[in-house]
PDB file of N, CA, C and O in Angstrom, chain B, residues numbered from 101:
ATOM      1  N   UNK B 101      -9.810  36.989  10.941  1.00  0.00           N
ATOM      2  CA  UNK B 101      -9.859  35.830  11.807  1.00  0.00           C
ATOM      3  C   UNK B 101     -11.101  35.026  11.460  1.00  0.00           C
ATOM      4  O   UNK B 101     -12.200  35.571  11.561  1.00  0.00           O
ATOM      5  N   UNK B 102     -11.002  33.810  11.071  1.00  0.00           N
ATOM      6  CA  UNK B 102     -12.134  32.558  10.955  1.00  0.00           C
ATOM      7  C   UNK B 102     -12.891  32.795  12.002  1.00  0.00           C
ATOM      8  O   UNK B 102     -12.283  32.894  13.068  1.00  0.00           O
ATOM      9  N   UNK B 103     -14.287  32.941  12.030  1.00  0.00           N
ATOM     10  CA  UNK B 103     -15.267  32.714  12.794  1.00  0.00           C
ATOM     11  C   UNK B 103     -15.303  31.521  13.703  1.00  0.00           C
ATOM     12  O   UNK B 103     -15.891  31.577  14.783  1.00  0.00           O
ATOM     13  N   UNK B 104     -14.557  30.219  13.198  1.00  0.00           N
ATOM     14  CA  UNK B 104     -15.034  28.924  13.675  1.00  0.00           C
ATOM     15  C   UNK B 104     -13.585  28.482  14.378  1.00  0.00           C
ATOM     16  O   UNK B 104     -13.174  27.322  14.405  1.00  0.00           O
ATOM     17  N   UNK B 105     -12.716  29.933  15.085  1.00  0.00           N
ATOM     18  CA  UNK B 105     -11.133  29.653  15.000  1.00  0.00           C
ATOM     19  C   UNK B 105     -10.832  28.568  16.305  1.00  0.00           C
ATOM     20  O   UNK B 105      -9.650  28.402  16.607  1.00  0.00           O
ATOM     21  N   UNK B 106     -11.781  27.904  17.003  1.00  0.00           N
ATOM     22  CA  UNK B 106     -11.499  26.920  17.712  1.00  0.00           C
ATOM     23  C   UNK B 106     -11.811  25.076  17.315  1.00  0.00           C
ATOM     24  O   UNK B 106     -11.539  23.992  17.831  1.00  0.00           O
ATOM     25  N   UNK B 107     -12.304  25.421  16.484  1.00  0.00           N
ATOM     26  CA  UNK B 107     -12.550  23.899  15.571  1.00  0.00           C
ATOM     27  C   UNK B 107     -11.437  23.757  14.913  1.00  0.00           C
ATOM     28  O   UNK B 107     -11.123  24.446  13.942  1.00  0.00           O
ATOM     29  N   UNK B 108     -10.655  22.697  15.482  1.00  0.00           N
ATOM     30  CA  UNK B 108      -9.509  21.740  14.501  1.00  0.00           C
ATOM     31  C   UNK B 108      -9.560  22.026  12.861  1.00  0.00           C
ATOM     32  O   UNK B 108     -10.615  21.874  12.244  1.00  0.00           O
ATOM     33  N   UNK B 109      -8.204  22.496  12.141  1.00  0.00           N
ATOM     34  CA  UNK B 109      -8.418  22.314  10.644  1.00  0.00           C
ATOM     35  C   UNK B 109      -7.497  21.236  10.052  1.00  0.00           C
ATOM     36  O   UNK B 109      -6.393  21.067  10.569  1.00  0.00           O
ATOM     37  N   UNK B 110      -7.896  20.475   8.968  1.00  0.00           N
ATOM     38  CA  UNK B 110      -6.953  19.832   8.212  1.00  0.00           C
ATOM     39  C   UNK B 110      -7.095  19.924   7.153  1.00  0.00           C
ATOM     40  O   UNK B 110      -8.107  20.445   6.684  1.00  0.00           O
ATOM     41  N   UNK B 111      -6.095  19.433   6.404  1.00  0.00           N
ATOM     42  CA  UNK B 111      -5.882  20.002   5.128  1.00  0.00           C
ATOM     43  C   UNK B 111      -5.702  21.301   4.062  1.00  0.00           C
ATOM     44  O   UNK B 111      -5.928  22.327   4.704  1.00  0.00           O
ATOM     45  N   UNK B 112      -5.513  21.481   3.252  1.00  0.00           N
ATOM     46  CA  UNK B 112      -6.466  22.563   2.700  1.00  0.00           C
ATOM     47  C   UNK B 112      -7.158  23.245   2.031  1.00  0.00           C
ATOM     48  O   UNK B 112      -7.093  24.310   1.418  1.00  0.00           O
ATOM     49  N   UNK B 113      -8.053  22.237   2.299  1.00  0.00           N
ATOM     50  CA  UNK B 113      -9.577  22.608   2.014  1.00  0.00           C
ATOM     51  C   UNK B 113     -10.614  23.299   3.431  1.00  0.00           C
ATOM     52  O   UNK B 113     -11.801  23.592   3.578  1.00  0.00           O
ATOM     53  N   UNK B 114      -9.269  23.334   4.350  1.00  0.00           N
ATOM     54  CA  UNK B 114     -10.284  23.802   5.560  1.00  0.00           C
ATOM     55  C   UNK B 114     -11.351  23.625   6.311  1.00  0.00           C
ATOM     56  O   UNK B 114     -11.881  24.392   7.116  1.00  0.00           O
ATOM     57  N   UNK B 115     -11.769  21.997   5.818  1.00  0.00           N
ATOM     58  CA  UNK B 115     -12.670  21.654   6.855  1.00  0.00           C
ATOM     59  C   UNK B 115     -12.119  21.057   7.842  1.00  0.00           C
ATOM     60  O   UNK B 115     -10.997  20.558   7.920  1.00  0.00           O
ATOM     61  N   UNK B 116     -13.165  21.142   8.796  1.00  0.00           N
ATOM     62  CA  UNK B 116     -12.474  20.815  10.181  1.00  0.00           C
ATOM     63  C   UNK B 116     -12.481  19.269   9.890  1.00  0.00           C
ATOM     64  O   UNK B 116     -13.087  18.626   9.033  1.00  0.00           O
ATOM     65  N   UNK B 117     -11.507  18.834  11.003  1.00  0.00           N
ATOM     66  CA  UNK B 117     -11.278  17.101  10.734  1.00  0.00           C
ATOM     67  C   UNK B 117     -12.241  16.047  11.382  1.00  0.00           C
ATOM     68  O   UNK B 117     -12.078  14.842  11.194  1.00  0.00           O
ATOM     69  N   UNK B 118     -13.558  16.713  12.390  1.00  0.00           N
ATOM     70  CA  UNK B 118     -14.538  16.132  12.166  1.00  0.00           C
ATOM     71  C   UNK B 118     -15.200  15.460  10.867  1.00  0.00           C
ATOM     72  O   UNK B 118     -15.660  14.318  10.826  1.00  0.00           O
ATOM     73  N   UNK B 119     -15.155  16.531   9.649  1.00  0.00           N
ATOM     74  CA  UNK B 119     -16.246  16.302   8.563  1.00  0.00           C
ATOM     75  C   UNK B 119     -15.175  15.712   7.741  1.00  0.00           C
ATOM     76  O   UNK B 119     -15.659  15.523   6.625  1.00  0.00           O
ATOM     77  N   UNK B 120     -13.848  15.304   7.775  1.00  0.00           N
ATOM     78  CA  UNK B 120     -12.873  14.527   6.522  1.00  0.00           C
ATOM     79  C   UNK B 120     -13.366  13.372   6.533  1.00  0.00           C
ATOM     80  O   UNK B 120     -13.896  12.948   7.561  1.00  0.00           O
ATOM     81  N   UNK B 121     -13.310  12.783   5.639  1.00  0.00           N
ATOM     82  CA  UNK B 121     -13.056  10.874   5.611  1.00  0.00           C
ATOM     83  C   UNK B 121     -12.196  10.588   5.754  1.00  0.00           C
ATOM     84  O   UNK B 121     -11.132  11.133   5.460  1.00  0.00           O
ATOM     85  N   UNK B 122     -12.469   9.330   6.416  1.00  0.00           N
ATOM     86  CA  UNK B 122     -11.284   8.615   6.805  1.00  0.00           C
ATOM     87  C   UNK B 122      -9.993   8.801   5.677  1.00  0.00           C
ATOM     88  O   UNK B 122      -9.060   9.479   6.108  1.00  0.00           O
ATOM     89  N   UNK B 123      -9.860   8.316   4.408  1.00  0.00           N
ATOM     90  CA  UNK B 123      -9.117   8.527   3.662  1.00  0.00           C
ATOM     91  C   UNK B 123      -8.574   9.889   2.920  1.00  0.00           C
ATOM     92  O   UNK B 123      -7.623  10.051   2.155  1.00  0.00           O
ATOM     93  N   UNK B 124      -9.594  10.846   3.467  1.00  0.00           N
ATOM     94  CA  UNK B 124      -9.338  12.348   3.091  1.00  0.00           C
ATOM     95  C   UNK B 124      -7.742  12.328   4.397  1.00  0.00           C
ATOM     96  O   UNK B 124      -6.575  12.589   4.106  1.00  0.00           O
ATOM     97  N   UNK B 125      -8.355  11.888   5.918  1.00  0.00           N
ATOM     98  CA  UNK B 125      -7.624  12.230   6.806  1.00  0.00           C
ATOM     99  C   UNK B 125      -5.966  11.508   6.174  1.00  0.00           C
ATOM    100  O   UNK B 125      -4.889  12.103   6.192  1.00  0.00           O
ATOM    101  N   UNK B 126      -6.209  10.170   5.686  1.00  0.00           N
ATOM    102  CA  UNK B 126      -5.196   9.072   5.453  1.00  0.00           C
ATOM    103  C   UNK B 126      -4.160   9.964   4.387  1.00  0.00           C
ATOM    104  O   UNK B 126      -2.939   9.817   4.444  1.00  0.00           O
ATOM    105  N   UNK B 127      -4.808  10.889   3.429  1.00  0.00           N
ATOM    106  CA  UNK B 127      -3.796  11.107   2.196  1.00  0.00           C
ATOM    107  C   UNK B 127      -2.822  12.624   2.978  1.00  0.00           C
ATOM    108  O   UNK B 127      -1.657  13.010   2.877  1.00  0.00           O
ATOM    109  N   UNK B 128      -4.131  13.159   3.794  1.00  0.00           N
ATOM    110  CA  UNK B 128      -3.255  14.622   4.490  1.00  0.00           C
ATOM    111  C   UNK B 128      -2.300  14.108   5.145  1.00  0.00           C
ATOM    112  O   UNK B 128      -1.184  14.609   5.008  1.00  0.00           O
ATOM    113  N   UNK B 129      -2.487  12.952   6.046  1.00  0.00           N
ATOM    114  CA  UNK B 129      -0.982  12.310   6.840  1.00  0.00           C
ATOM    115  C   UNK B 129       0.025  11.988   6.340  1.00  0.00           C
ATOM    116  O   UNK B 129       1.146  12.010   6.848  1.00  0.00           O
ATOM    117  N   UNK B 130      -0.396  11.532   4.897  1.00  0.00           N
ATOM    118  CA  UNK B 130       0.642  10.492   4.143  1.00  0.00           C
ATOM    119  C   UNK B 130       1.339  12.050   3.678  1.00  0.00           C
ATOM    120  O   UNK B 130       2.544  12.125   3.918  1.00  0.00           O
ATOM    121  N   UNK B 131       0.839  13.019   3.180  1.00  0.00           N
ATOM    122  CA  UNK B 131       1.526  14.145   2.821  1.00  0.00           C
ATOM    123  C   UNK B 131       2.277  14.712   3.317  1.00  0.00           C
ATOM    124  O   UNK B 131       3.324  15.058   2.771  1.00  0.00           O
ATOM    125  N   UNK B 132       1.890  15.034   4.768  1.00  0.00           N
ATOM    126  CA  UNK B 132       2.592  15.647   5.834  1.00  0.00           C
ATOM    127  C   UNK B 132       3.673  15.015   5.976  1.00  0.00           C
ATOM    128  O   UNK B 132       4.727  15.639   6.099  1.00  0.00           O
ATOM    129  N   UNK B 133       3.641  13.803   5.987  1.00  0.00           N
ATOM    130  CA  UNK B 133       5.002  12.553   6.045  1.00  0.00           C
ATOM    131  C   UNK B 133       5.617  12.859   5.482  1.00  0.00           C
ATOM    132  O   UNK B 133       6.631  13.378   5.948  1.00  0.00           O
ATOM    133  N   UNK B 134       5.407  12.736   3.894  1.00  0.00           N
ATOM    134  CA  UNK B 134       6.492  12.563   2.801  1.00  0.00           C
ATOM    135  C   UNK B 134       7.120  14.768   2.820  1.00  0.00           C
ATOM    136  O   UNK B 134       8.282  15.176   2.805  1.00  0.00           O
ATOM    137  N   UNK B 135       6.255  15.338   2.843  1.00  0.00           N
ATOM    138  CA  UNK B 135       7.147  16.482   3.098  1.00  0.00           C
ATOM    139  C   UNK B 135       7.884  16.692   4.649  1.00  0.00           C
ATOM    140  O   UNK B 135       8.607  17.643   4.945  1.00  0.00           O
ATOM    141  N   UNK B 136       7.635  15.937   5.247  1.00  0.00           N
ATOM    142  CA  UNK B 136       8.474  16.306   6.565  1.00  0.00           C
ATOM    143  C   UNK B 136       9.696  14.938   6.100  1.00  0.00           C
ATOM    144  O   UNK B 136      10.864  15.057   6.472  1.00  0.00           O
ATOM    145  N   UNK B 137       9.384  14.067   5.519  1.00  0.00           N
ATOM    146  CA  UNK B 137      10.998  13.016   4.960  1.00  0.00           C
ATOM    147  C   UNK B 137      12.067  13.951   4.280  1.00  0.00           C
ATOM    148  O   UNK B 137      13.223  14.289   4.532  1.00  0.00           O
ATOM    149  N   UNK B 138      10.949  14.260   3.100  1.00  0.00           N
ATOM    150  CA  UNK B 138      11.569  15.562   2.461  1.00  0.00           C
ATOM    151  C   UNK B 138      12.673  16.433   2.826  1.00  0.00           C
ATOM    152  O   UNK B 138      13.788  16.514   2.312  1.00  0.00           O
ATOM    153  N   UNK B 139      12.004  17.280   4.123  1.00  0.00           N
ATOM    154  CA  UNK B 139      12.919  18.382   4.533  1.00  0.00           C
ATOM    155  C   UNK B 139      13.990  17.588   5.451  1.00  0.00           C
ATOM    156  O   UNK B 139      15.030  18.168   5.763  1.00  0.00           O
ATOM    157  N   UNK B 140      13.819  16.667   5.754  1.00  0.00           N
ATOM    158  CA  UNK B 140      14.989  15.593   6.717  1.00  0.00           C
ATOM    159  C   UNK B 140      16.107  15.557   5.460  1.00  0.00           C
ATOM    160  O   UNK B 140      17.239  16.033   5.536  1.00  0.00           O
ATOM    161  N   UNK B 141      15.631  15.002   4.492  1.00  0.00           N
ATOM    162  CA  UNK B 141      16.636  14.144   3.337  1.00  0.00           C
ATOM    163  C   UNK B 141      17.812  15.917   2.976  1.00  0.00           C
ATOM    164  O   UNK B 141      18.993  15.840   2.640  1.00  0.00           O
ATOM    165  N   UNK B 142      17.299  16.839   3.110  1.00  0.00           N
ATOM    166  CA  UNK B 142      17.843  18.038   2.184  1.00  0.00           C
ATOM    167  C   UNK B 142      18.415  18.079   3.663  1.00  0.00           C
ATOM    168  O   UNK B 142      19.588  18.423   3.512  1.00  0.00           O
ATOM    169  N   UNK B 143      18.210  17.927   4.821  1.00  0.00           N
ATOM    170  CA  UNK B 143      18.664  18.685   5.545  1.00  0.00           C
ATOM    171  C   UNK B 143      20.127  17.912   5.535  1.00  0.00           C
ATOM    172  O   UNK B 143      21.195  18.525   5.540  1.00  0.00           O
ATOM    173  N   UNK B 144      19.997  16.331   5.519  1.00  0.00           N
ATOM    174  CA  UNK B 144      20.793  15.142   5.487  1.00  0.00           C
ATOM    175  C   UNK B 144      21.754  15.953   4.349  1.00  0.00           C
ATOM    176  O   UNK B 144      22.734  16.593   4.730  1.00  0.00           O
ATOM    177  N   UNK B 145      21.503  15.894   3.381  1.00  0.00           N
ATOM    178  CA  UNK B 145      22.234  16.212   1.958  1.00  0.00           C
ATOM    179  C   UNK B 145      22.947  17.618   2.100  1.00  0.00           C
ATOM    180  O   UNK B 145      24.058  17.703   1.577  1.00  0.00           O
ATOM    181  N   UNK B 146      22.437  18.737   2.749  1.00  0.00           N
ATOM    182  CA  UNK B 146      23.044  20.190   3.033  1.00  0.00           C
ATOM    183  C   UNK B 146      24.447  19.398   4.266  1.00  0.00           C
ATOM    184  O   UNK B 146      25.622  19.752   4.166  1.00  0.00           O
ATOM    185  N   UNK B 147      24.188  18.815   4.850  1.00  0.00           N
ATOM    186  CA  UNK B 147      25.166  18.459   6.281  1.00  0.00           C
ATOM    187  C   UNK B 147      26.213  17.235   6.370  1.00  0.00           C
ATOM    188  O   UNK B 147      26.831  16.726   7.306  1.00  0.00           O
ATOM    189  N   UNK B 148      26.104  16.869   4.334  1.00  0.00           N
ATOM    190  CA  UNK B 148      26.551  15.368   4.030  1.00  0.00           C
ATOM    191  C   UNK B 148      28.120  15.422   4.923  1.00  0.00           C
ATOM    192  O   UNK B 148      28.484  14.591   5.754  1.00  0.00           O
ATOM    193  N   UNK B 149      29.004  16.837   4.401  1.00  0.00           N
ATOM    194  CA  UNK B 149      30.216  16.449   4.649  1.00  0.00           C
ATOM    195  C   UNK B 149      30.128  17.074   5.807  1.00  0.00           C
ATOM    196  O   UNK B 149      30.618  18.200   5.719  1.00  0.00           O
ATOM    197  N   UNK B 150      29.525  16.716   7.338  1.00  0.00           N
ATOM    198  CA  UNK B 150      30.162  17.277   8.402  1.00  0.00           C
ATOM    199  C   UNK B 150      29.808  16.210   9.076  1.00  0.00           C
ATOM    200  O   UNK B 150      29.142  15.332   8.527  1.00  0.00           O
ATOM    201  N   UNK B 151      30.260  16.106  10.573  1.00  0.00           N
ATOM    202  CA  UNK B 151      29.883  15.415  11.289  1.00  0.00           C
ATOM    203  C   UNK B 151      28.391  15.979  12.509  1.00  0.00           C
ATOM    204  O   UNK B 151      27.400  15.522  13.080  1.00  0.00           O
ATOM    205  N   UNK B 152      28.811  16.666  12.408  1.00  0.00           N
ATOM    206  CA  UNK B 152      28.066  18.056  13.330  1.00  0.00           C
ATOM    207  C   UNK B 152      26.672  17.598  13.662  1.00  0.00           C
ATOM    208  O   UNK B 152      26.076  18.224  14.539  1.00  0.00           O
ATOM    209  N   UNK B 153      26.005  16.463  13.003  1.00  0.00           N
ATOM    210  CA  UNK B 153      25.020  16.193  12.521  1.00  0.00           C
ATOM    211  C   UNK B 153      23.841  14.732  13.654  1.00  0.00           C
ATOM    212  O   UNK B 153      22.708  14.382  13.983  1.00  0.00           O
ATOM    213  N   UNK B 154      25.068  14.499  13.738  1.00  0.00           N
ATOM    214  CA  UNK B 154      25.052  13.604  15.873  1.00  0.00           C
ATOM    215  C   UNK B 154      24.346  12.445  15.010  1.00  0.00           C
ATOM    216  O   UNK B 154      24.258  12.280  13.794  1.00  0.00           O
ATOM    217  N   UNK B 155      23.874  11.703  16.115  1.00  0.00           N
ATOM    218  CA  UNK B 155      24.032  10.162  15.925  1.00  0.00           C
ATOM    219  C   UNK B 155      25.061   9.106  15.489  1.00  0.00           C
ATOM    220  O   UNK B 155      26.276   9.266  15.609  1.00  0.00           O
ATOM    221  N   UNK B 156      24.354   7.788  14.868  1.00  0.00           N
ATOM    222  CA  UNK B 156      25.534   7.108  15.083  1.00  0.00           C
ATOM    223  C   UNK B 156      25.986   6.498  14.038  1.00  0.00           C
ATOM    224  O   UNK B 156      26.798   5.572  14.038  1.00  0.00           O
ATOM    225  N   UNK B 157      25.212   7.257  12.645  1.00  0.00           N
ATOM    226  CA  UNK B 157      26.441   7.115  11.378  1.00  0.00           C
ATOM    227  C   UNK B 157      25.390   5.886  10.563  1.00  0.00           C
ATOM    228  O   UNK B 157      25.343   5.658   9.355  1.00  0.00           O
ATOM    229  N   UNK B 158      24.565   5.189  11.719  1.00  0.00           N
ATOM    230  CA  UNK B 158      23.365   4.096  11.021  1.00  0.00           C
ATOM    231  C   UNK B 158      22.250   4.550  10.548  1.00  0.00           C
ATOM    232  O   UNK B 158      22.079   5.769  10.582  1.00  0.00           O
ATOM    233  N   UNK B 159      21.281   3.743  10.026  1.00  0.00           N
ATOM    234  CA  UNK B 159      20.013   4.605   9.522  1.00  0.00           C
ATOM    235  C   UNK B 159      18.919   5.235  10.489  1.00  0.00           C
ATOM    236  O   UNK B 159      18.709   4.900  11.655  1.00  0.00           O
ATOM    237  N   UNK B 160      18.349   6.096   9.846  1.00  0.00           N
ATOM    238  CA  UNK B 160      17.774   6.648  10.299  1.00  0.00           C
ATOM    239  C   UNK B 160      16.167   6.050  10.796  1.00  0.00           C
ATOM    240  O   UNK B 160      15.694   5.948   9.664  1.00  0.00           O
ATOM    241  N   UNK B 161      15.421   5.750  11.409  1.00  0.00           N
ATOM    242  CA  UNK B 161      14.441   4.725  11.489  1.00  0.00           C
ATOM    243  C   UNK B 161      13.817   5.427  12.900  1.00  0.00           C
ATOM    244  O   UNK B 161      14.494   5.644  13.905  1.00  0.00           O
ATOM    245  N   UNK B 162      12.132   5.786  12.727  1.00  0.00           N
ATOM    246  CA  UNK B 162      11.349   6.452  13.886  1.00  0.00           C
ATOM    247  C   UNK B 162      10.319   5.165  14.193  1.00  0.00           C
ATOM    248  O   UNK B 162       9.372   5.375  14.952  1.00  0.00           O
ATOM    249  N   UNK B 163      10.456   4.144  13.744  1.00  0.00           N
ATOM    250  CA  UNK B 163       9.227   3.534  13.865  1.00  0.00           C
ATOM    251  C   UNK B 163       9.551   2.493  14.782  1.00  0.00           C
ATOM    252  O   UNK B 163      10.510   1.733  14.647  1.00  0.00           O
ATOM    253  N   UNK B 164       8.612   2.474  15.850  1.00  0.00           N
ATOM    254  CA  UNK B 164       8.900   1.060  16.916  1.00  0.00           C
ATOM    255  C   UNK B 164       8.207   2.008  18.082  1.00  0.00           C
ATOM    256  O   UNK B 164       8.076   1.580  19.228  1.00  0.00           O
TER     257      UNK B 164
END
């Protein structure tokens, strides 16, 4: 167990997200993004031929 196990971590390089830069913080988000699109798109592509899959057949869009 980390000594410091109540200080926030990001990335990994394991410093806490106090000591990141701004753009250290900017590229871990942008990462986290594109692998969480990622596992959406495969999940999309594993479930192409069913319906099972809900919504309403339009694109997919989180932003607003």
């Amino acid at each position: 167990m980390s000594p410091k196990a109540s200080e926030p971590q990001a990335g990994k390089a394991g410093r806490p997200a106090a000591e990141m830069t701004r753009d250290e913080r900017r590229k871990a988000a942008l990462k986290a993004n594109m692998a969480r699109r990622k596992a959406q798109a495969r999940a999309r592509a594993e479930g192409a031929g069913t319906q099972d899959a809900g919504g309403d057949g339009g694109p997919d869009r989180e932003d607003g």
